[in-house]
C-alpha positions in Angstrom: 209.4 127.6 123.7 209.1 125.2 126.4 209.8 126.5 130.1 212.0 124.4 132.3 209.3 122.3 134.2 207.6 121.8 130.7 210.5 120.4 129.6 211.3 118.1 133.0 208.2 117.1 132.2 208.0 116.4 128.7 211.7 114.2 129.9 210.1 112.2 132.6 207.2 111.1 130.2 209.6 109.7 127.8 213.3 108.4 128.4 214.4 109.0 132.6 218.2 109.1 131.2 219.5 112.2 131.6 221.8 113.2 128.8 225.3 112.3 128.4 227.9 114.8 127.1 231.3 114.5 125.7 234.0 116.7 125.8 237.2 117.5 127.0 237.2 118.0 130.4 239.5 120.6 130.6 238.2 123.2 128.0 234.7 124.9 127.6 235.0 125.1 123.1 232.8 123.5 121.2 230.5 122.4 123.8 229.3 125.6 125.2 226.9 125.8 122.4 224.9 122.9 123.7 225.2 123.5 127.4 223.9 126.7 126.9 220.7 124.9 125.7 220.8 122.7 128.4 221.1 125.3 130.9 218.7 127.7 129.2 215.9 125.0 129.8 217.4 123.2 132.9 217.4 119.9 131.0 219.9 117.5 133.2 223.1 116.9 131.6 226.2 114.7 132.6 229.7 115.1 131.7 231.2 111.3 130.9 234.6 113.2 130.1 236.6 113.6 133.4 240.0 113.2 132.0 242.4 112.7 129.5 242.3 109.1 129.4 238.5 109.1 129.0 239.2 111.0 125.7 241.6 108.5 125.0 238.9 105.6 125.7 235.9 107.2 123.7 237.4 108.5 121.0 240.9 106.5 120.1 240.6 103.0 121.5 239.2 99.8 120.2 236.6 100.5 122.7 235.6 103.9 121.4 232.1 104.5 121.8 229.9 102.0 120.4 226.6 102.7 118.1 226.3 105.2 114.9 230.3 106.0 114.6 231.2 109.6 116.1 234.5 111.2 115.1 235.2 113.6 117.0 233.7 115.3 120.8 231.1 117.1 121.4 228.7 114.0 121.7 225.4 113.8 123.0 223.7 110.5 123.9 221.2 109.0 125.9 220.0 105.4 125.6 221.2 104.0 122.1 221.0 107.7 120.2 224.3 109.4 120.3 224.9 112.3 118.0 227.9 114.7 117.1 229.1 117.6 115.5 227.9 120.8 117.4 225.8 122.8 114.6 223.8 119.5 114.4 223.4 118.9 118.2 222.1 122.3 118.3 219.4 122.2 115.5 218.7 118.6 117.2 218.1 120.1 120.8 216.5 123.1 119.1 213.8 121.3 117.1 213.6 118.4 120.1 212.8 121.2 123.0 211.3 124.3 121.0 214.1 126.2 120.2 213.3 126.8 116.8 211.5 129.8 115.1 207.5 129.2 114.2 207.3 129.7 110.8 208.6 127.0 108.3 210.9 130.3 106.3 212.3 131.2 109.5 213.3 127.8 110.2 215.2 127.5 107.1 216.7 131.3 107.4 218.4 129.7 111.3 220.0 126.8 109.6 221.2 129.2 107.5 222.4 131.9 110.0 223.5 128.6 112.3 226.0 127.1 109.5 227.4 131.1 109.2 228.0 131.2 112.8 229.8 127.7 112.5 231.4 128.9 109.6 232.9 132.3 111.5 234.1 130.2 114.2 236.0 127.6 112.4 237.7 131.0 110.2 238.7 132.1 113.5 239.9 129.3 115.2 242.1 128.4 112.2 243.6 132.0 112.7 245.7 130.8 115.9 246.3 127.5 114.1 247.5 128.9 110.8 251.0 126.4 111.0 249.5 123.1 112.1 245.5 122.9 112.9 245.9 120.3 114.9 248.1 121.2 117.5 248.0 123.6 120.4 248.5 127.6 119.4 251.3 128.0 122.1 253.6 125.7 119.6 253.2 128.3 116.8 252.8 131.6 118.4 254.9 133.8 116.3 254.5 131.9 113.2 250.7 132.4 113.3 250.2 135.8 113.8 250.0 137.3 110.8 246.9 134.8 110.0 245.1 136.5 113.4 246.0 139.9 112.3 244.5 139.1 109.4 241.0 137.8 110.6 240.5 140.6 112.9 241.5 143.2 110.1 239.3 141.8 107.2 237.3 139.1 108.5 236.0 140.1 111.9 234.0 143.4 110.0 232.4 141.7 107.4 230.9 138.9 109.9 229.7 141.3 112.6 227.9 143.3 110.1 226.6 141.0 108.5 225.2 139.4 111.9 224.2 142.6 112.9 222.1 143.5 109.7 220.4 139.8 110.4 219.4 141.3 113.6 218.0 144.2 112.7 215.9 142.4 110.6 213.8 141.5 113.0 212.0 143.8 115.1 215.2 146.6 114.8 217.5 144.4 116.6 215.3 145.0 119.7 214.9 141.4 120.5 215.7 137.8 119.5 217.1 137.0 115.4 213.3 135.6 114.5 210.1 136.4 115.8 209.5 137.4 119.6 211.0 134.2 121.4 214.7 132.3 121.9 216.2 130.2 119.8 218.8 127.8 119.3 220.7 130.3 117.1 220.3 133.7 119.6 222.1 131.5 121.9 224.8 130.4 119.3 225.2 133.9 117.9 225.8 135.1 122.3 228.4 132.7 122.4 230.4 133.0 119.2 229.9 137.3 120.3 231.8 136.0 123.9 234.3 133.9 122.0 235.0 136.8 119.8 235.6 139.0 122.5 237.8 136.6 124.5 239.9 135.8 121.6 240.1 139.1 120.1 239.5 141.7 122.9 241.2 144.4 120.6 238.6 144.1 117.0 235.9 143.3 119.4 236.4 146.7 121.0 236.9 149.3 118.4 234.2 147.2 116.3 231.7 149.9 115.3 229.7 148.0 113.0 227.4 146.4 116.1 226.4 148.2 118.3 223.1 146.2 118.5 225.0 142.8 118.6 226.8 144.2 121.7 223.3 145.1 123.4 221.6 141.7 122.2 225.4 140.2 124.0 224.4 141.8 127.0 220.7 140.9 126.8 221.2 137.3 127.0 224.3 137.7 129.4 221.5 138.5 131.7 219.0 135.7 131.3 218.3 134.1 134.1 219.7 130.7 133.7 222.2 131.7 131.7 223.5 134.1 134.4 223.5 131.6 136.8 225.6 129.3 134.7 228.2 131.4 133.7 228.7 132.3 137.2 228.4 128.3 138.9 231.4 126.1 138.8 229.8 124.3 135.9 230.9 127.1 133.8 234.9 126.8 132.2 235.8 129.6 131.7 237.3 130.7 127.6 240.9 130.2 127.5 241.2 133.4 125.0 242.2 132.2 122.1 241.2 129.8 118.9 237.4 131.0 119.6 237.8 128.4 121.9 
């Protein structure tokens, strides 16, 4: 893995943009995924979404973001290479900066465990939009709780052990999901572990399935950079609900 001056370094020698990121600017959700990469490696970062009208302008006008066609935030870009959805960015950024296991299997085994963590976190944001997906949980509050009730009863179990048996896997469930270093996916799997506490304090709680996913929570909770994130006013906080 690349340290953060190797990677200022490896930046300056090649494009001086920093990064652009797009996102609403009044929500963490999808986007924490990639700025916890950025912020793990202190790659430079800029938020081009300040308010709902910029949404308005890159994503819905006639002059929506130009280049490869986007459909929906996140986006990263610098120079003429903009890229969305988040799994992607994060394999991207991954294989780009070093965030990516050694071995060519073990490669193939985080895409894998990447699209089941996107997987879990789509199942669980639909929960709190089981009425209309596209509109805000407060308009549907009653109607959709039977569909959370019924994620946190039968689906929450079955991911978390299954999460937890991938980690243990490797090493016990001592250290990272593959081999001895970081990667794009540990830091996936930390957040969808927060977002899954935020959104459903109570399963997250009397879950006794992980006890090992808790400690590998806490474990990268207290890296460094990641610490130091989560406590700046960089950091938006979850809103608690829709994994968001």
């Amino acid at each position: 893995m690349l340290h953060t001056q190797e990677v200022r370094m490896t930046e300056e020698a090649g494009q001086t943009e920093e990064w652009e990121l797009f996102y609403h600017h009044f929500l963490i959700g999808r986007s924490a995924y990639i700025r916890l990469i950025f912020e793990e490696l202190g790659i430079p970062y800029k938020d081009m979404i300040k308010s709902k009208e910029d949404i308005m302008k890159y994503f819905y006008s006639k002059d929506k973001l130009a280049g490869f066609p986007v459909l929906f935030p996140p986006v990263i870009r610098k120079g003429d290479f903009q890229l969305g959805q988040t799994s992607v960015i994060c394999k991207y950024l991954g294989e780009k900066y070093g965030l990516v296991p050694d071995n060519e299997q073990d490669k193939w085994r985080a895409d894998m465990i990447n699209t089941e963590l996107h997987d879990y976190l789509a199942q669980g944001r639909l929960a709190f939009h089981g009425i209309n997906p596209t509109v805000s949980y407060f308009t549907q509050v009653e109607e959709t709780k039977p569909y959370i009730e019924r994620f946190a009863a039968e689906r929450i179990p079955k991911y978390l052990s299954y999460f937890e048996s991938v980690l243990k896997y490797n090493n016990g469930g001592k250290g990272f999901l593959f081999g001895d270093k970081l990667t794009y996916v540990d830091l996936t799997l930390f957040w969808v572990l927060k977002a899954t506490e935020a959104s459903y304090p109570d399963a997250w709680k009397s879950a006794d399935c992980c006890p090992l996913l808790k400690l590998f929570r806490d474990r990268i909770d207290r890296r460094p950079n990641i610490a130091a994130y989560l406590n700046s006013d960089r950091f938006v906080p979850l809103e608690n609900n829709s994994m968001m």
